[in-house]
N, C-alpha and C positions, 0 to 999 in steps of 0.2 A: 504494500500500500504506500501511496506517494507520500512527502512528508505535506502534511497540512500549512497553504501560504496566507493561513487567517485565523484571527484569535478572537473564540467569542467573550474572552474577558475583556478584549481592549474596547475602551467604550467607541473608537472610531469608527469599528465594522458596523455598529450600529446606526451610522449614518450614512453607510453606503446605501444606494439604491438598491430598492426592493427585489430587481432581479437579480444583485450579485449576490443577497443574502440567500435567496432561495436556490441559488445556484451550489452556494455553499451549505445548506441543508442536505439537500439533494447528494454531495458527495457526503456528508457524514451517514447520512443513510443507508449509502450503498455499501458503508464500511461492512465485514464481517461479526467487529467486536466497536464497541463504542468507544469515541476518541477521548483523552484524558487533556486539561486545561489546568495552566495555574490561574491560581485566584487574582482579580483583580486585587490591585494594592487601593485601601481606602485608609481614611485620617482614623476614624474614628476606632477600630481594629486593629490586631495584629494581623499580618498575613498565613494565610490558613495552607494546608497543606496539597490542597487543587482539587480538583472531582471530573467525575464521568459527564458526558454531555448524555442524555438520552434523549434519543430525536426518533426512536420506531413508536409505533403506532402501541405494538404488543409489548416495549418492555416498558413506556409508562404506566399504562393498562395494567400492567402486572406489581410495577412497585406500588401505585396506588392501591391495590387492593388488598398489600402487606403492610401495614403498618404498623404491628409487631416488629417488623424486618425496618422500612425506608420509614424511621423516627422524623414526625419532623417538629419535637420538643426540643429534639438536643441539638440545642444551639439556636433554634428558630428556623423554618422554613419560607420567609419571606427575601432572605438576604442570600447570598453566598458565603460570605466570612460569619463565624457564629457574631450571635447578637452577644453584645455587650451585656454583663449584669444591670446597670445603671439603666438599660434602654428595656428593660423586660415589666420595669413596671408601667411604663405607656403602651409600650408595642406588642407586649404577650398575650395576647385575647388567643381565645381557643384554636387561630388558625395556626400558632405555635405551640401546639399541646398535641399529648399522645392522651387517653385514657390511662389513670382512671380522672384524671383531671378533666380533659376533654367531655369526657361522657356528662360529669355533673356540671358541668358550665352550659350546656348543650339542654340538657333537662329540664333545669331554671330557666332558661331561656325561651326556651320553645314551648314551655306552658304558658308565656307571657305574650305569646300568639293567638289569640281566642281565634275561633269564624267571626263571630262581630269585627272585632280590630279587623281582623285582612280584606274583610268586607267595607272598613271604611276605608282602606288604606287604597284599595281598588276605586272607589269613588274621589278618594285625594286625588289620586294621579290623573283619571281621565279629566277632571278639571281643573288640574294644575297646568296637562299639555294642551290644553283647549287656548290658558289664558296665556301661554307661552305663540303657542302658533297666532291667537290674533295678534299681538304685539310684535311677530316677527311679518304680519302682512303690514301692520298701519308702518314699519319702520321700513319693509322695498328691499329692495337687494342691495350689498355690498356691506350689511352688517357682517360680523362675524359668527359663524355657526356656533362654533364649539362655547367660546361665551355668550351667545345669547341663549342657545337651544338644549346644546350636547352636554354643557356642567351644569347650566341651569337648573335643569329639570330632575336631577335625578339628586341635589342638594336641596333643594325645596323640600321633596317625598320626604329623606332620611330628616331632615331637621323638623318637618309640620308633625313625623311618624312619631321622633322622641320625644315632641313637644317643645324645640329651642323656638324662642320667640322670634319674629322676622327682624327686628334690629341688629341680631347676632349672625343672621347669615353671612353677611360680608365679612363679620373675625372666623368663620368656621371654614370659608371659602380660601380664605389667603395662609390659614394653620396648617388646611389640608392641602395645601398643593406646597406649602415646603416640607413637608414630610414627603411629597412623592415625588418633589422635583429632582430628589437626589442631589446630582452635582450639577445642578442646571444653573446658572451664574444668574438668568432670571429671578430665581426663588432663594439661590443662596449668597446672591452676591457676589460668587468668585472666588468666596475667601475657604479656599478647601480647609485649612484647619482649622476654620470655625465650624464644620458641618453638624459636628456630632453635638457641640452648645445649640446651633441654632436648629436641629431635630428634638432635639429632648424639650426644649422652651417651648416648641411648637405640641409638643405631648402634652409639655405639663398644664399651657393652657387650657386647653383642650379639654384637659380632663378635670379642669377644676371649676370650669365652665358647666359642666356635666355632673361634678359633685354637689356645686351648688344650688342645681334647682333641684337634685333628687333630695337633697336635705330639707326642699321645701314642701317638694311631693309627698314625702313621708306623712309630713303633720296635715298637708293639704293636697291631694291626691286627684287627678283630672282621668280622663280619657284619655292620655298619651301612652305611649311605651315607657317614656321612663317610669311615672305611676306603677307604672303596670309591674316593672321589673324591680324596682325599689321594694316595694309592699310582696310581690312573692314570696311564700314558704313553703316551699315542698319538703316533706318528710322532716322539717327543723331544719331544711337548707336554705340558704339567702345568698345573695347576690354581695360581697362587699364592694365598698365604697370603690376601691382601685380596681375590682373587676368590673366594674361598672362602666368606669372610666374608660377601660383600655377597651369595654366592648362596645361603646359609644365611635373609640378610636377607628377601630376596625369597619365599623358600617360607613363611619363618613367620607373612611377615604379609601377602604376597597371596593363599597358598593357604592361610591362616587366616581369612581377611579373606571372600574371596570363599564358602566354604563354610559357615561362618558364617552369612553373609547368604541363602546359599542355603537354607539348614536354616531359619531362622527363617521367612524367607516361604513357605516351601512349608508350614510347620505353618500362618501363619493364610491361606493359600489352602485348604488342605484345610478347615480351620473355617468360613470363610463359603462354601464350596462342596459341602456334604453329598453331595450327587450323584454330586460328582467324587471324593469317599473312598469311596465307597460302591461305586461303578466299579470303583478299582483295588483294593479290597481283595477283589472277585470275582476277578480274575486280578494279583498280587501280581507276581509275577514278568513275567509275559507284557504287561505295561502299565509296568512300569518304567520304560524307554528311554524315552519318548513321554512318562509324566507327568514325569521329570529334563527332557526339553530344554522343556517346559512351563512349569513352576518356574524353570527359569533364563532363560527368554527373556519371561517375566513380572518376573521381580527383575530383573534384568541386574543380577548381583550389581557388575560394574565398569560405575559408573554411565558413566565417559567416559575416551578417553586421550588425549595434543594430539599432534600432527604438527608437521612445521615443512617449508614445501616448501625442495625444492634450486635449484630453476628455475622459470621459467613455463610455467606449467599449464593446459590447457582443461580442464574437468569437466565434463558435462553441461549447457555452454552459458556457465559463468561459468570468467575467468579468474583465476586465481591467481599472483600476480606473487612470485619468488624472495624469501624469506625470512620469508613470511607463516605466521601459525599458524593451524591447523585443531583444531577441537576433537571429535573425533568420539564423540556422544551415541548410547550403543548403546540405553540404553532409551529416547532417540526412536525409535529405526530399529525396533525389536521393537516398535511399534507402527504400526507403518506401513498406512495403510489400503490403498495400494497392492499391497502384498504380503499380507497378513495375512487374513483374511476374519473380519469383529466381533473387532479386534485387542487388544479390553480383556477380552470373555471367557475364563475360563481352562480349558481341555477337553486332558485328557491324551489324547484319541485325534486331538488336531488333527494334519493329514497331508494337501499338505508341513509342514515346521515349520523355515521354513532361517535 
């Protein structure tokens, strides 16, 4: 096998055009064993010992369904370098957890789901994007999508969902994009060794923003989630203050983050694909399902998340020795030529679609 003349840790491959990234999928793909990366270097970390890139279809598919095996507690699976101690009290919500932690934050949580709530939460949104699309007709073309339509919409839901008052959207808006900006000179300035100060500020706010109405919820309790999540007891379990917080963290800015990203690529999918608008606006409703898992399995709005094994592993013919990290690349795998049939065209009526 040739030596590799690209580095997915170097943050630059990431701003190569789209077809030389998928060019470059495309040969890790067709490798036999998965290729091996050192870690990016970042401020806020040491540097870590490197990981597997997994980019098939079948060995995400697979780590994902071991998580006994692909841990993704230890150390966090949102990062590549383990998380920092200091960074686990903002950033550790359940998508950095194994069971049994996982399971009972997961429990609390999801009984704080009634049918009522999802049922009004379904009515928030179809008239949050009603009152979002008239003000993108009275404003004409040449606004900007992404802030008027694509972050908008889906920071309204999570903040009107928790109950944060509209005066605080704008601090919740600007917390949550330097937490996801990374090293984007935009959101942090430039100044790389401030990253790790100006992430944790952007947590702590965040979650004290979040501490302080659930300490009002308590004595004074509404129809929001945070109500809801504050005041549960199941079995003499409760939600603490900091898990509260950190799962406050986690909605506003991976289910900010991710729908966002969804909303924006499926507008210039529909743009360079006339065809494909043209389709679903014959049956609007009855193409929906099919063009969303479409749009999402083309974005794959979460580009990637890291594992870390517990023990030693066979995978589909390669072994993985105890304490190793895996990186698993969904939008390699959503292209999978093995799975997929012309996996770069975009067709809302593609079926299967797994």
């Amino acid at each position: 096998m040739s030596v590799l003349d690209f580095d997915l840790s170097d943050r630059d491959f990431w701003a190569t055009p789209m077809s030389e990234r998928e060019a470059a999928f495309d040969r890790l793909r067709a490798r036999e064993t998965p290729a091996f990366f050192e870690e990016p270097e970042v401020a806020y970390a040491p540097k870590g010992p490197g990981y597997f890139a997994l980019v098939k279809h079948a060995d995400i598919l697979e780590a994902s369904r071991n998580p006994e095996v692909f841990s993704s507690g230890a150390g966090g699976a949102t990062n590549i370098p383990d998380m920092p101690a200091e960074f686990a009290e903002y950033f550790g919500s359940m998508i950095n957890m194994d069971d049994p932690r996982h399971a009972r934050l997961r429990r609390i949580v999801s009984r704080a789901f009634t049918p009522k709530m999802i049922k009004q939460f379904e009515t928030d949104v179809e008239v949050a994007a009603a009152a979002i699309v008239d003000d993108l007709l009275a404003k004409g073309p040449g606004c900007d999508f992404v802030t008027e339509v694509a972050a908008r919409l889906p920071l309204k839901i999570i903040c009107d969902m928790m109950g944060i008052p509209e005066r605080d959207y704008r601090f919740v808006f600007d917390r949550s994009n330097v937490i996801l900006g990374g090293f984007d000179p935009e959101f942090t300035g430039g100044e790389l060794d401030k990253i790790a100060e100006k992430l944790l500020n952007a947590g702590m706010e965040l979650q004290q923003l979040v501490q302080d109405l659930a300490a009002h919820r308590a004595e004074h309790p509404t129809g929001d989630l945070i109500s809801s999540l504050v005041n549960a007891n199941i079995d003499g379990e409760r939600l603490s203050m900091q898990e509260l917080g950190s799962f406050f963290i986690l909605l506003v800015v991976a289910g900010n983050e991710t729908t966002r990203n969804a909303i924006s690529h499926g507008l210039h999918m529909l743009t360079e694909n006339p065809g494909q608008r043209a389709l679903w606006l014959e049956d609007i409703d009855g193409r929906a399902p099919g063009a969303v898992e479409e749009i999402v399995r083309l974005a794959s709005p979460v580009n990637f998340m890291r594992r870390k094994t517990t023990r030693d592993f066979e995978m589909n013919g390669h072994l993985y020795r105890e304490g190793q990290k895996v990186v698993l690349f969904y939008w390699a795998a959503n292209r999978d030529e093995s799975v997929f049939d012309d996996p770069k065209r975009f067709d809302i009526t593609r079926h299967p679609n797994p």
